[in-house]
TITORSE-194314 format. One line per 2 residues: number of its first residue (from 0); their letters; for each residue x, y, z of N, C-alpha, C. Coordinates in Angstrom, 2 decimals, decimal comma. Each point is the difference from the previous one (the first is absolute). Layout:
// residues N
NUM> A> X Y Z X Y Z X Y Z | ... $
This chain:
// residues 166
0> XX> 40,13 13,80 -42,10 0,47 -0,74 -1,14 1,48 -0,33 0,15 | 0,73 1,18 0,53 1,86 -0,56 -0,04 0,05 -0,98 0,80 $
2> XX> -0,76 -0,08 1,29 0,36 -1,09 0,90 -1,06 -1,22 -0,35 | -0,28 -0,57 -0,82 -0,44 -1,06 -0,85 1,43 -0,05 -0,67 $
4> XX> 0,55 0,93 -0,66 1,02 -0,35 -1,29 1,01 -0,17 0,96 | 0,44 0,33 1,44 1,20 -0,20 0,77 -0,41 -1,48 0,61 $
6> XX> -1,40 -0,06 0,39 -0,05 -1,92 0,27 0,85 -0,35 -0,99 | -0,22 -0,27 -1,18 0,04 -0,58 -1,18 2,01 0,45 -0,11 $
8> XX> 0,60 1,34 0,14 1,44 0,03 0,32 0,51 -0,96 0,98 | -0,93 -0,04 1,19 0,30 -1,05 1,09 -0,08 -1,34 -0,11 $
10> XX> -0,91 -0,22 -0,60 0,24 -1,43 -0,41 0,97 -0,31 -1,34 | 0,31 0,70 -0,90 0,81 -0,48 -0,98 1,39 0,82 0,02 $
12> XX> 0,01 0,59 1,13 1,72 0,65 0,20 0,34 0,49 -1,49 | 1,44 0,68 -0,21 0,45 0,70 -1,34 0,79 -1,01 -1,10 $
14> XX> -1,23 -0,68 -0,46 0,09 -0,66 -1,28 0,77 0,11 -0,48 | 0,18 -0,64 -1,08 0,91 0,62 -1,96 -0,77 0,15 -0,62 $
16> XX> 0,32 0,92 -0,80 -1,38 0,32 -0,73 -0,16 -1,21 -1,17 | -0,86 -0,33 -0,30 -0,90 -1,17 -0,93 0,81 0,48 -1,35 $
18> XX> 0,29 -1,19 -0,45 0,73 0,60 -1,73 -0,94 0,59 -0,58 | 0,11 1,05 -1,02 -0,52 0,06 -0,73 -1,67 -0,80 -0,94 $
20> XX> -0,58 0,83 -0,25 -1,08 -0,60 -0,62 0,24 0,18 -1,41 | -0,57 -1,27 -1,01 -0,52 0,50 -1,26 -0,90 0,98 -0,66 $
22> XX> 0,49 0,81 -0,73 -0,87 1,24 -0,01 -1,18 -0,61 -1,06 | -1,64 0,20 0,22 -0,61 -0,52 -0,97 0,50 0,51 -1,41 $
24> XX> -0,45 -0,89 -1,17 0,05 -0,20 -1,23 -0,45 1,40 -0,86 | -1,41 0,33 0,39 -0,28 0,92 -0,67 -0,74 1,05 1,00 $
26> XX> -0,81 1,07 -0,62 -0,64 0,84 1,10 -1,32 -0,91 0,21 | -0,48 0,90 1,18 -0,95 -1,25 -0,05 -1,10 1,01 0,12 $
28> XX> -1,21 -0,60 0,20 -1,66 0,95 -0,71 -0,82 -0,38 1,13 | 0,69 -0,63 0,64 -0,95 -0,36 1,37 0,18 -0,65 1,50 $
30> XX> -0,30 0,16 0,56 0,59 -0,18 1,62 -1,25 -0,61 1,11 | 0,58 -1,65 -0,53 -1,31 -0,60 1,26 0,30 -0,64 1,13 $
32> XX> -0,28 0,61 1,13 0,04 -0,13 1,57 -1,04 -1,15 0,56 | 0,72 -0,97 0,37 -0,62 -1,17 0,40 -0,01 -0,03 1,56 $
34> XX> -0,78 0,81 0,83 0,34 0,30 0,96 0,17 -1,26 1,06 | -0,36 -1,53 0,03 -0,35 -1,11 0,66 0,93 -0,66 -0,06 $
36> XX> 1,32 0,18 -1,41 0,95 0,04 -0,33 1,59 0,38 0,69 | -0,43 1,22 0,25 0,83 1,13 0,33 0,87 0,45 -1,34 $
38> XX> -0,70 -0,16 -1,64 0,74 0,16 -0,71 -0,45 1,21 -1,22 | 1,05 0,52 -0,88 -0,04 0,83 -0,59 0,44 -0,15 -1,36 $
40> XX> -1,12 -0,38 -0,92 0,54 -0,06 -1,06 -0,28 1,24 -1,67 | 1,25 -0,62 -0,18 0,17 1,16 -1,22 -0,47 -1,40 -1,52 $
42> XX> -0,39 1,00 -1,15 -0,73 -0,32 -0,88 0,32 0,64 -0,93 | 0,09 -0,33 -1,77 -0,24 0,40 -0,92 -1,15 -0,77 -0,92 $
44> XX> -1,41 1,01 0,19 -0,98 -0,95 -0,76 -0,31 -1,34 1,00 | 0,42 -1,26 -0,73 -0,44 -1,37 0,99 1,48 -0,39 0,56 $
46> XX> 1,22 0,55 -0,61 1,10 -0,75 0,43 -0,12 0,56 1,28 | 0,64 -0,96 1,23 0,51 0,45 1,27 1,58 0,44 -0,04 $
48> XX> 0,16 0,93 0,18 1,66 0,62 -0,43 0,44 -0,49 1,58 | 0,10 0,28 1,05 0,57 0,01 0,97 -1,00 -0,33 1,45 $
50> XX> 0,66 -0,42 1,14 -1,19 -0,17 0,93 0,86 0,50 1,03 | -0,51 0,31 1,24 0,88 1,00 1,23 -0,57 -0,10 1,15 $
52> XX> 0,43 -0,78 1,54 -0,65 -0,46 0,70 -0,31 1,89 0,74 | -1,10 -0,03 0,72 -0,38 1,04 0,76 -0,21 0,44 1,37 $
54> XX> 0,14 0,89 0,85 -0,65 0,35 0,69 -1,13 0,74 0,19 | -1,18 -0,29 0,57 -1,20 1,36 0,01 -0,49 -0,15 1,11 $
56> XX> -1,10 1,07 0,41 -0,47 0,52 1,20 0,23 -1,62 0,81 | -0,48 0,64 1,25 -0,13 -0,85 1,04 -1,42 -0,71 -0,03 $
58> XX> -0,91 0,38 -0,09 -1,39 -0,18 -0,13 -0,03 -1,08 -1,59 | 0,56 -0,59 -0,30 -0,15 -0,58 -1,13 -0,98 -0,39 -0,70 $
60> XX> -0,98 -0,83 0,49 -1,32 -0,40 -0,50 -0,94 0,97 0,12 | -0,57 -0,20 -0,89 -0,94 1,32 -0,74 0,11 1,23 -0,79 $
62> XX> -0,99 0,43 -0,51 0,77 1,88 -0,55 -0,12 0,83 0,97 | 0,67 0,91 -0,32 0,20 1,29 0,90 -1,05 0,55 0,02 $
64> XX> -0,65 0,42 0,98 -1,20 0,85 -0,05 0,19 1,66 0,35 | 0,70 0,02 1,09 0,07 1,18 0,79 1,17 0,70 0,38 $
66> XX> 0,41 0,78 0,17 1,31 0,22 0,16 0,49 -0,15 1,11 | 1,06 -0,40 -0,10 0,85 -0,34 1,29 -0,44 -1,35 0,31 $
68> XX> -0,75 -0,86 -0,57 -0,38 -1,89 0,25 1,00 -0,89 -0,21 | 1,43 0,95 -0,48 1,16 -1,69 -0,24 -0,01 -0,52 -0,62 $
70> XX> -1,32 -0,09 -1,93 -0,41 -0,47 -0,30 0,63 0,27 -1,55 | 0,50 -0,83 -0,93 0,16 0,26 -1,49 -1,27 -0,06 -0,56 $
72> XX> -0,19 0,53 -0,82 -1,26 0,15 -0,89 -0,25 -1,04 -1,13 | -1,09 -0,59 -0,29 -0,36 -0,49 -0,79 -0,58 0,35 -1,40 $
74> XX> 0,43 0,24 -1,05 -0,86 0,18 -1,30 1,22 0,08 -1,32 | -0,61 0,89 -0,44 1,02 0,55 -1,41 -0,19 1,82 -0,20 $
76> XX> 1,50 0,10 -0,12 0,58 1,33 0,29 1,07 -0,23 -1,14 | 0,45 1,73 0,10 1,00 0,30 -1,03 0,94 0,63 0,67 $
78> XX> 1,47 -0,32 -0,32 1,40 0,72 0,64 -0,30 1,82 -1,06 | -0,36 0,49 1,32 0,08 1,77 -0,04 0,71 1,26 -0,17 $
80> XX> 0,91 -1,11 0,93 1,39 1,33 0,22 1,29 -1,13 0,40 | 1,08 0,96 0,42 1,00 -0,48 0,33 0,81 0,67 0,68 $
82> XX> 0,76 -0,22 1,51 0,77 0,57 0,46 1,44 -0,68 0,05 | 0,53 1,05 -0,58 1,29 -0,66 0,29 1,21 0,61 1,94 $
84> XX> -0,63 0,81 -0,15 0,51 0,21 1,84 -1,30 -0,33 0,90 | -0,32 -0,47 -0,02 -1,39 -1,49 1,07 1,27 0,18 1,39 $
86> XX> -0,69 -0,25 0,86 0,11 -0,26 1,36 0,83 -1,39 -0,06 | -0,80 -0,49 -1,13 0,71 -1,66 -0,39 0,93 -0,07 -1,52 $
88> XX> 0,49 -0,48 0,12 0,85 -0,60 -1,29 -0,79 0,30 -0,98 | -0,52 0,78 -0,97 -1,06 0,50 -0,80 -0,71 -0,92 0,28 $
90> XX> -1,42 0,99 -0,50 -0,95 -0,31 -0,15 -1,24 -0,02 -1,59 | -0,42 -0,82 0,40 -1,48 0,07 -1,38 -1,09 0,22 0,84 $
92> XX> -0,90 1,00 -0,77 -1,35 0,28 1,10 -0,98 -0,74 -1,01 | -0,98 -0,60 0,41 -1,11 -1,07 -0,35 -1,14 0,73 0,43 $
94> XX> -0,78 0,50 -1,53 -1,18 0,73 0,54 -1,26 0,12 0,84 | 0,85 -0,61 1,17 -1,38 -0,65 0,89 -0,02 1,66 0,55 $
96> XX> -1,73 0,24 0,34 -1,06 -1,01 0,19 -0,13 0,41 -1,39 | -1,18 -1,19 -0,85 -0,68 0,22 -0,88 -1,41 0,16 0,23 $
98> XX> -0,57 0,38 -1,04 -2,04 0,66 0,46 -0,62 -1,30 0,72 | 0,69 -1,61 0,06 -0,65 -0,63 0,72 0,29 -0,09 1,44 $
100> XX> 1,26 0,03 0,28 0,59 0,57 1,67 -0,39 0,97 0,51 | -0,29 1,38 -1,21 -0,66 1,11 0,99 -1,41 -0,26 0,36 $
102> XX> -0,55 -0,55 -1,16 -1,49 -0,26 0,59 -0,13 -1,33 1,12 | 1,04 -0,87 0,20 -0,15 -1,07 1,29 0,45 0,70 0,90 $
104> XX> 0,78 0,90 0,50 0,43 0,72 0,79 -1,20 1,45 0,52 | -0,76 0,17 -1,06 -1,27 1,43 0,53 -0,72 -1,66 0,53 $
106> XX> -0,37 -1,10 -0,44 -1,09 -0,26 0,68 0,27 -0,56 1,65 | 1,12 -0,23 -0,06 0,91 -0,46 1,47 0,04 1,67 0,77 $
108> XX> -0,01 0,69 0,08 0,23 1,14 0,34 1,15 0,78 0,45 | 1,15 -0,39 -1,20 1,51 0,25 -0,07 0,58 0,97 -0,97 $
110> XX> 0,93 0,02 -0,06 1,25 0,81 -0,81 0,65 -1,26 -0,58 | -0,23 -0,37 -1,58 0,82 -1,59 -0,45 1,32 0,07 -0,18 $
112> XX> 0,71 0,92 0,61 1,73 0,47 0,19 0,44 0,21 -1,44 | 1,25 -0,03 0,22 0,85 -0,19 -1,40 1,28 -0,51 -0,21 $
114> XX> 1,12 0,91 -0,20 1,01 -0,48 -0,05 0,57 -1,35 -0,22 | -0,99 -0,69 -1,13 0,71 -1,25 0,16 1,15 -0,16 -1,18 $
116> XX> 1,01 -1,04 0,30 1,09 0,16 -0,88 0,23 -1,13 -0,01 | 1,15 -0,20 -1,56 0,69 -0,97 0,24 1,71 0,55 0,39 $
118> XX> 0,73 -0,55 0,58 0,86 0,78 0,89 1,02 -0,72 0,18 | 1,18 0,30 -0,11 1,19 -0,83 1,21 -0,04 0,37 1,57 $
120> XX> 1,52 -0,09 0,23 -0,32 -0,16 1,64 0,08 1,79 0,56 | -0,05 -0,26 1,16 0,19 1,22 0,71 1,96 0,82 -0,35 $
122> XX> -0,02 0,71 -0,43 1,15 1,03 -0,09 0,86 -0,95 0,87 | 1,10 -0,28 -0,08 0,83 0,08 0,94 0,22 -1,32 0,49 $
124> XX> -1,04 -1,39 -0,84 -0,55 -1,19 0,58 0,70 -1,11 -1,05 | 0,21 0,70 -1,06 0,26 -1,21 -1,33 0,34 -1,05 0,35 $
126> XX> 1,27 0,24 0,68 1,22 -1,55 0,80 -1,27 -1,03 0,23 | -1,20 0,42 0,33 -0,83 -1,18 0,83 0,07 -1,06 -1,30 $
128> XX> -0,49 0,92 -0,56 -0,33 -1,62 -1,55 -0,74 -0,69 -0,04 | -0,53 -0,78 -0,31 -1,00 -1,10 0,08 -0,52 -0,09 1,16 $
130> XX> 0,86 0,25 1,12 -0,47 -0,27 1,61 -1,47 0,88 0,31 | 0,01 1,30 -0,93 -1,09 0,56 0,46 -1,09 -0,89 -0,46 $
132> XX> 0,05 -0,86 -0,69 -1,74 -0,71 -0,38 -0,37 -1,02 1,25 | 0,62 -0,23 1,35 -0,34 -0,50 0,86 -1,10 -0,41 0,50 $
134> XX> -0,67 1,82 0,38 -1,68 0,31 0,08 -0,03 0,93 -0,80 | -1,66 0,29 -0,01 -0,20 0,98 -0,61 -0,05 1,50 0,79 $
136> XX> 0,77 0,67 -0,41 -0,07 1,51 0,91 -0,14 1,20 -1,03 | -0,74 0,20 -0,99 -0,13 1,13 -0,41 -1,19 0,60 0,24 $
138> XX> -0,71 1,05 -0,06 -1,11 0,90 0,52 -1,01 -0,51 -1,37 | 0,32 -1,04 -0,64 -0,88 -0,41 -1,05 0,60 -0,17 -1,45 $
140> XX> 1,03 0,64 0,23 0,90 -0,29 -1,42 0,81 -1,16 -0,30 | 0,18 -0,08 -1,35 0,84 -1,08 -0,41 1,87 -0,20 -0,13 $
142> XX> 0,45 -0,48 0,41 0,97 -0,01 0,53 1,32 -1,26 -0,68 | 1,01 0,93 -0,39 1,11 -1,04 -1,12 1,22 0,73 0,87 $
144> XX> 1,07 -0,89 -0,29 1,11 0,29 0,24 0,22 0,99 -0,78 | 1,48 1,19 0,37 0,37 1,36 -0,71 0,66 -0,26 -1,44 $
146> XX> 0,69 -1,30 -0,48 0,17 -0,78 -1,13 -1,32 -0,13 -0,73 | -0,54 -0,60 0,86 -1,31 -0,42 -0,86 -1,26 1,32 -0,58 $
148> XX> 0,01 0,48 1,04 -0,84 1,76 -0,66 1,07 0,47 -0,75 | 1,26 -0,08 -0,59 0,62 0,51 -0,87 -0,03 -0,63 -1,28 $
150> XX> -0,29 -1,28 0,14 -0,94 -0,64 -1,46 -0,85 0,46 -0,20 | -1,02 0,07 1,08 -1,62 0,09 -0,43 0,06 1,30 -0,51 $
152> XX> 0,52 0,97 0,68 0,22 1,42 -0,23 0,49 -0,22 -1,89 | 0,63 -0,29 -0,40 0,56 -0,18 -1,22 -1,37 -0,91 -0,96 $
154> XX> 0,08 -0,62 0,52 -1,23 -1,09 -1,22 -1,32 0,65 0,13 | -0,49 1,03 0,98 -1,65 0,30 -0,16 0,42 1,31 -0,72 $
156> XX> -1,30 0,65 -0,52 0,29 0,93 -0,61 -1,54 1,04 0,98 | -0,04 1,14 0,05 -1,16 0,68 0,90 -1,33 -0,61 -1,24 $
158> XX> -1,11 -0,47 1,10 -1,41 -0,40 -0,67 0,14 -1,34 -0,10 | 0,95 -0,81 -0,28 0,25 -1,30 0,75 -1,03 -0,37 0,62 $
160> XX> -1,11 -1,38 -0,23 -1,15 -0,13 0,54 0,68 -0,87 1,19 | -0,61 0,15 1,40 0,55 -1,07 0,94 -1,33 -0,36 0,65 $
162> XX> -0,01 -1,55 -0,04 -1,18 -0,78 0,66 0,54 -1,02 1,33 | -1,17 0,84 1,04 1,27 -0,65 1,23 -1,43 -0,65 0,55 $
164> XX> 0,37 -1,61 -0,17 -1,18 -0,84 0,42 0,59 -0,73 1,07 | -1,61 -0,49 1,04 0,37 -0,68 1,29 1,13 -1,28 0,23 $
């Protein structure tokens, strides 16, 4: 994964960091992942509060079936937990798998992984900025600048429904 995010240093050398973002309006109640997109949007009810371009797995098309496939998951899940010392710029954990991933995953004859998140960058990576949405290099997770998971981090609240469609 770092040497995906060091292409992505290599091709966009040490930036400035991007001004500031507008922080959404209100909290928001919902989080929909347009994965065909590469986008991430925040919600209150029907308003769209904010939108946030993304990175996710490498394997892009399709849901995740198995672990270790590269693959973001497809359905509707709820933000679980939260780390704030993540490997990455905090993190939100997204309750994948749900009872329909574990049961597509027993009939494939797998383990349907886990760990999926929504996340900033790798520790130590922020400077990249925007540059990391190049490709997609996460192990299946969703992926914002360390600014930008410091909104989302702020506007979701844990149980936050998130629907991450193809």
């Amino acid at each position: 994964m770092l040497a995906v995010v060091g292409a992505a240093l290599f091709a966009y050398g040490q930036e400035a960091a991007p001004p500031a973002l507008p922080k959404p309006a209100a909290p928001a109640d919902k989080i929909v992942i347009l994965k065909s997109q590469r986008e991430l949007r925040l919600f209150a009810g029907d308003t769209l509060l904010k939108t946030y371009k993304v990175a996710l797995g490498p394997v892009a098309v399709g849901a995740k079936q198995c672990q270790g496939d590269n693959k973001t998951p497809e359905g509707t899940y709820r933000i679980v937990g939260r780390n704030p010392k993540s490997a990455f710029h905090k993190a939100l954990r997204v309750s994948y798998p749900n009872q329909q991933d574990r049961e597509r995953a027993a009939r494939l004859g797998c383990a349907p992984g886990g760990d999926i998140m929504i996340h900033g960058l790798p520790n130590g990576y922020g400077w990249i900025g925007a540059g990391h949405r190049t490709r997609d290099w996460t192990a299946g997770c969703i992926a914002v600048t360390d600014a930008e998971i410091e909104e989302i981090w702020r506007a979701v609240k844990d149980g936050t429904v998130v629907e991450i469609q193809a």
